[in-house]
VEXMIZA-30767 format. One record per residue (C-alpha): residue in three letters; x, y, z. Coordinates in pm, 1 decimal, always signed. Layout:
BEGIN
- ALA,X,Y,Z $
...
END
This chain:
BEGIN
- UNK,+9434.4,+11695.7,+6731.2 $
- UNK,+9431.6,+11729.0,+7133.1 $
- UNK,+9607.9,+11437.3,+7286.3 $
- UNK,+9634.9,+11355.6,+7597.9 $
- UNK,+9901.3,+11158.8,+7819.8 $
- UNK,+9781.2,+10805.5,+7755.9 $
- UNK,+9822.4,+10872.6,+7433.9 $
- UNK,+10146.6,+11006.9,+7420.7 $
- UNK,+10287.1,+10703.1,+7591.9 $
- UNK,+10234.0,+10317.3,+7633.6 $
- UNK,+10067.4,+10065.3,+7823.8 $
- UNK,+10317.4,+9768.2,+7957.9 $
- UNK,+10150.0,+9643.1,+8214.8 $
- UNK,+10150.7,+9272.3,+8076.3 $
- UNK,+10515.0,+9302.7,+7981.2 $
- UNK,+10805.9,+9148.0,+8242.6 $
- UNK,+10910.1,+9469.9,+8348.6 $
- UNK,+11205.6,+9256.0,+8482.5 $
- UNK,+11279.6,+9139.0,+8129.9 $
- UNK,+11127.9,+9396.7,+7882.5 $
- UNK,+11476.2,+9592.3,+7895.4 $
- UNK,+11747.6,+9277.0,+7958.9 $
- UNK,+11887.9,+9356.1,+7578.7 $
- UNK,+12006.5,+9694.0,+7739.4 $
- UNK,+12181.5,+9567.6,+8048.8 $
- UNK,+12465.4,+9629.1,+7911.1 $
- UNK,+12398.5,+10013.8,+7913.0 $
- UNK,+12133.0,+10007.8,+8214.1 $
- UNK,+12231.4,+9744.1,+8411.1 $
- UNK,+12040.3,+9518.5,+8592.4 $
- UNK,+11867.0,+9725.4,+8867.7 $
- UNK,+11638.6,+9947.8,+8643.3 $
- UNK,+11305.7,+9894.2,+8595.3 $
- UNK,+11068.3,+10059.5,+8352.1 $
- UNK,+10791.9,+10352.9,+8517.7 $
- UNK,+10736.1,+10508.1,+8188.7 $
- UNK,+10728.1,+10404.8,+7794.7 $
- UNK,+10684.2,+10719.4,+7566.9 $
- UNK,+10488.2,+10605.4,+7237.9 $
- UNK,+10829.6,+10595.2,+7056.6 $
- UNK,+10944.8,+10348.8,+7277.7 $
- UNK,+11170.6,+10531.7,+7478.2 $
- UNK,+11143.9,+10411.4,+7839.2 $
- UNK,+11205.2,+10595.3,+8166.5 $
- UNK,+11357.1,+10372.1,+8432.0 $
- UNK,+11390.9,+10374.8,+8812.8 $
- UNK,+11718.4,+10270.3,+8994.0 $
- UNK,+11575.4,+9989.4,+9264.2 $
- UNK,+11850.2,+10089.1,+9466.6 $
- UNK,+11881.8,+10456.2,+9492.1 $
- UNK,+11532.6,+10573.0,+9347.2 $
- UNK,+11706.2,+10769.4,+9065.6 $
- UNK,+11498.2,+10821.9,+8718.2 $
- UNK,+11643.2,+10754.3,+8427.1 $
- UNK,+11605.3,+10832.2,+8003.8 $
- UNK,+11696.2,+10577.4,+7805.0 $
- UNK,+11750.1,+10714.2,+7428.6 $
- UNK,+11664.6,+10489.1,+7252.3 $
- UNK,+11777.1,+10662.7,+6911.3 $
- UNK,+12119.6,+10735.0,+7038.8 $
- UNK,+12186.9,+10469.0,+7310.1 $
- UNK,+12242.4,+10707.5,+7615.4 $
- UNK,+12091.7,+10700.2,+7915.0 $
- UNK,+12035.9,+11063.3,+8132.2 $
- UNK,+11937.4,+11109.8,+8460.0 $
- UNK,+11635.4,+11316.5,+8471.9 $
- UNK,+11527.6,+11295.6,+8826.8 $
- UNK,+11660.1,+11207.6,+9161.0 $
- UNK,+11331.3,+10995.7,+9282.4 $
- UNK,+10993.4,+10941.3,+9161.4 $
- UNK,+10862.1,+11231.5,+9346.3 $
- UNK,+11088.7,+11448.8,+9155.2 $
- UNK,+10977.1,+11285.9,+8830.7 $
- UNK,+10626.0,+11291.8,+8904.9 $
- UNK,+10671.5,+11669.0,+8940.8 $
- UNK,+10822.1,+11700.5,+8636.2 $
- UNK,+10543.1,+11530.2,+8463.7 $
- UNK,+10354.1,+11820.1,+8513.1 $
- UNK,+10601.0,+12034.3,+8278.8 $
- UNK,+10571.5,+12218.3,+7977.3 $
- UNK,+10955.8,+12159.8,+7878.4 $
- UNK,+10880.1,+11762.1,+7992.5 $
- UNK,+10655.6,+11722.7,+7779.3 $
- UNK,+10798.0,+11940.5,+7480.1 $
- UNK,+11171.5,+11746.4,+7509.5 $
- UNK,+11070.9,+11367.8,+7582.6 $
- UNK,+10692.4,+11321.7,+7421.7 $
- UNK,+10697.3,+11426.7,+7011.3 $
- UNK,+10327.1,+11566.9,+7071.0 $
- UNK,+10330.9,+11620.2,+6650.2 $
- UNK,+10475.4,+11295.6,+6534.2 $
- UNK,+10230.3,+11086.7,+6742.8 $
- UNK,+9962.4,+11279.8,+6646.5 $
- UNK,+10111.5,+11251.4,+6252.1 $
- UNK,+10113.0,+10926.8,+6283.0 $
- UNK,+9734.7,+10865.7,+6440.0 $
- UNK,+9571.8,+11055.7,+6163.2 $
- UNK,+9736.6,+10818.9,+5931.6 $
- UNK,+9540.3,+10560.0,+6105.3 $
- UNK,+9897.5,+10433.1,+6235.9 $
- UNK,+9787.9,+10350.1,+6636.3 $
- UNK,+9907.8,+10204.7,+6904.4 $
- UNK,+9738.9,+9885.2,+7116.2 $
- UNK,+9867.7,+9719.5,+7417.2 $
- UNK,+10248.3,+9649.4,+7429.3 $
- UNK,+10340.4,+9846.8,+7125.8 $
- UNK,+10541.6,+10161.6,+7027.4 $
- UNK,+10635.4,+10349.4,+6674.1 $
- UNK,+10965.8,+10214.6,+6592.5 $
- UNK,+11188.3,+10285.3,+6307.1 $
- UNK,+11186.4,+10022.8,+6015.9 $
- UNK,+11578.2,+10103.8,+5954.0 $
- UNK,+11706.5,+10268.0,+6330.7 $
- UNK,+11903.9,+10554.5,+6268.5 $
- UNK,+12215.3,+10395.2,+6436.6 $
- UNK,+12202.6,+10195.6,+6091.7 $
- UNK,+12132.0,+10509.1,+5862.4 $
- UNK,+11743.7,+10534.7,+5873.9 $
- UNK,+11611.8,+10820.5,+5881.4 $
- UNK,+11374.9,+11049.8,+6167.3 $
- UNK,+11126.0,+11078.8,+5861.6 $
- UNK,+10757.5,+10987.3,+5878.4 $
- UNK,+10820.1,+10704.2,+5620.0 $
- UNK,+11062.9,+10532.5,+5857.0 $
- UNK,+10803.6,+10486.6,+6162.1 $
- UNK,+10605.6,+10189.9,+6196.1 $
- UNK,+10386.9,+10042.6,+6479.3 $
- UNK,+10608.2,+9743.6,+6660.9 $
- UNK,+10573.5,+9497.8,+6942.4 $
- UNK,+10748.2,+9643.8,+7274.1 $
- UNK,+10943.1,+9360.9,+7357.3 $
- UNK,+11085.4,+9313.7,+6988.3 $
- UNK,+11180.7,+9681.7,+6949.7 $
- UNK,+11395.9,+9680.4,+7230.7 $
- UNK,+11533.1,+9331.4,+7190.5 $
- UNK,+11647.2,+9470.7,+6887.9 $
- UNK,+11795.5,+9756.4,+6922.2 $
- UNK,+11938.8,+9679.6,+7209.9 $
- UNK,+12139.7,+9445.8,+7088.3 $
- UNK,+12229.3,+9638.8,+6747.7 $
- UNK,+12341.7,+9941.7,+6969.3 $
- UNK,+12533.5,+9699.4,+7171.7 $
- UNK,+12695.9,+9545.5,+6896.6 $
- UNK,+12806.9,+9906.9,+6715.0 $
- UNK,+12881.7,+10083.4,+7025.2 $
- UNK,+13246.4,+10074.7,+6990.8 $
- UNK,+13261.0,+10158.6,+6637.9 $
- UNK,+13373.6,+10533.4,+6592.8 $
- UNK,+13085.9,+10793.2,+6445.4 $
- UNK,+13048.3,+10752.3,+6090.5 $
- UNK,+13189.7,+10373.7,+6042.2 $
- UNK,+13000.9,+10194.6,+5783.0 $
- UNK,+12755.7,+9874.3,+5928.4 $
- UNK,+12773.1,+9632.3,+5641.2 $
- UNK,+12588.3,+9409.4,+5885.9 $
- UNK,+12430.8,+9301.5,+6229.5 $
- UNK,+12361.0,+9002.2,+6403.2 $
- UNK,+12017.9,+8906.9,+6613.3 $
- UNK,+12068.9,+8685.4,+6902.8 $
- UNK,+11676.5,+8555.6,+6840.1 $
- UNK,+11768.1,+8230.3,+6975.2 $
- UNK,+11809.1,+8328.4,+7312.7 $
- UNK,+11439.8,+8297.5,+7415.8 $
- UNK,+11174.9,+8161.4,+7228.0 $
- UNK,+10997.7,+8357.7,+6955.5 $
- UNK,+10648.2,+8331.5,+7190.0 $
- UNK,+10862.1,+8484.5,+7494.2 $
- UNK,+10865.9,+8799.0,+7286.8 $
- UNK,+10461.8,+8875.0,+7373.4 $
- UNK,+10454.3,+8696.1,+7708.4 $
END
């Protein structure tokens, strides 16, 4: 299966950019916007200040700078190794021929994250609203990020409450 860019990453553009990532301020901060979602829901950011491009991990909860402005990002667009490290060309097309795709404002998530013991398998990947998969796991990665590497999670808290359940998809 031949896929091309578009499908390889997601379509935002009636998301609050200004909002979409607010349950990962605590890692980001509060001057990053999103430029680019990959199809896993893994976003690249811009600093508004000093133009620098971000990855935000979702999996793992680390952010990397990958490019020192958007010029230098755009370039790097062009990229075999770009595309081979940050868009899983084989899982998204897995996951199409099993009639598992993407509309407007949503990504393949992970039904259990792997922060909580899920696994990277196929099984594990469903389709998910934008705004709810990284509402979520930004605040699960913010709750556990502490927590030295192998501690069991009996349990984790949503703060749903904090906007209403319709402010998800607006």
């Amino acid at each position: 299966m031949n896929l091309t860019f578009n499908d390889l990453t997601v379509n935002f553009s009636k998301c609050n950019s200004k909002t979409l990532l607010s349950d990962w301020n605590w890692l980001i901060g509060k001057n990053k916007v999103p430029i680019l979602i990959t199809a896993f829901g893994e976003p690249f950011v811009q600093d508004s200040g000093s133009g620098e491009v971000f990855f935000l991990n979702i999996g793992e909860g680390l952010m990397t700078k990958v490019a020192v402005d958007l010029d230098d990002f755009k370039g790097q667009l062009n990229s075999d190794d770009f595309w081979e490290k940050y868009l899983p060309t084989q899982a998204v097309g897995d996951l199409r021929l099993a009639a598992k795709m993407l509309s407007i404002g949503e990504v393949y998530s992970y039904k259990v994250p792997p922060i909580l013991g899920g696994t990277h398998e196929f099984e594990n990947i469903e389709v998910c609203d934008i705004q709810v998969h990284f509402s979520i796991l930004g605040q699960i990665h913010h709750q556990v990020k502490d927590l030295p590497y192998g501690t069991e999670i009996g349990s984790v808290q949503l703060n749903l409450a904090k906007r209403p359940w319709w402010k998800f998809w607006n």
